[in-house]
C-alpha positions in Angstrom: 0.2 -11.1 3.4 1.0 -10.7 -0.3 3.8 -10.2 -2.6 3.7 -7.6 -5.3 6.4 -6.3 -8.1 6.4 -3.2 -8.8 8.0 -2.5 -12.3 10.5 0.6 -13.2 8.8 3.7 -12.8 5.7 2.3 -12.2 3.5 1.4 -8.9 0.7 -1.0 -7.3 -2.3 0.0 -5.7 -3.9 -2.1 -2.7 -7.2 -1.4 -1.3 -9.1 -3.3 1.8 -11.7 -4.3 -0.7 -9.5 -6.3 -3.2 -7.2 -7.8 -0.4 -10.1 -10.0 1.3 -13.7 -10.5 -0.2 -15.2 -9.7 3.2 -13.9 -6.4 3.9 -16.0 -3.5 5.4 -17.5 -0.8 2.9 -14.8 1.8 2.4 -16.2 4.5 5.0 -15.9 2.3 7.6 -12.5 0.7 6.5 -9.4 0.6 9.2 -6.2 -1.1 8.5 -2.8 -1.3 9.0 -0.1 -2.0 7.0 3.7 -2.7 7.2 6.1 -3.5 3.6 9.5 -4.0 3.2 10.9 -4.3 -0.4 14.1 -5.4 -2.1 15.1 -2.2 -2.8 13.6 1.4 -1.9 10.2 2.4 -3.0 8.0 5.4 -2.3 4.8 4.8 0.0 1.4 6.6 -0.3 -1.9 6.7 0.8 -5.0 7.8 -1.8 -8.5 9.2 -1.6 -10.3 10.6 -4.7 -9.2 14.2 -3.4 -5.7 13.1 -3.7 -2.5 11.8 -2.8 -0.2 11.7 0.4 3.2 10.6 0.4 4.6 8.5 3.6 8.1 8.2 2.9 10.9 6.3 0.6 12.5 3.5 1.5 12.7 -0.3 1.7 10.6 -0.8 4.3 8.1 1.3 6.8 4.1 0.9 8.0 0.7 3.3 7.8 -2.2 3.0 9.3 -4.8 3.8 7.4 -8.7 4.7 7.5 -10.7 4.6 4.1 -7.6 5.3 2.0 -6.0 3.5 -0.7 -1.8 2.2 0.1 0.4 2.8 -2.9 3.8 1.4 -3.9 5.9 3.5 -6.4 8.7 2.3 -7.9 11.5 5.4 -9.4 13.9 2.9 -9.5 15.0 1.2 -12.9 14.7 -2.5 -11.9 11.6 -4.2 -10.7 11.2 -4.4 -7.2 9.4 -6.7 -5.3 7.7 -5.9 -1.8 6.3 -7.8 0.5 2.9 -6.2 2.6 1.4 -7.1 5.4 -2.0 -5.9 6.7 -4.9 -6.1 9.1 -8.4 -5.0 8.5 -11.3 -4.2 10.7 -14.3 -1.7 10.8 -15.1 1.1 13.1 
């Protein structure tokens, strides 16, 4: 688990590979992931082709393969989220 703040109109980026040092290479990345925030946020997933929005609000969960997890905050106070995740390799 970490906590993160995300300031006004900006976001935070999580990858498997920065949240523990043993994490698989990114191909054969799986993890899940469940946040809930102080107040709503918009939820992503990234790839180098691009971006996916999941949803807006103060909490939800993704499970993800290879991809990036992105917080966004449109908001204009700082919010801070909480995220939990598990990885593993397939």
């Amino acid at each position: 688990m970490v906590t993160v703040a995300v300031a006004p109109g900006g976001s935070q980026d999580l990858e498997a590979q920065q949240l523990i040092s043993n994490a698989p290479p990114s191909a054969a990345v799986v993890w899940t992931i469940a946040w809930r925030s102080t107040d709503p946020l918009t939820a992503s997933w990234y790839r180098q082709g691009g971006t996916t929005d999941l949803g807006r609000g103060r909490w939800g969960s993704a499970e993800l393969g290879g991809a990036g997890f992105r917080l966004r905050n449109d908001g204009a106070a700082t919010v801070f989220a909480e995220v939990h995740y598990v990885i593993g390799s397939r």
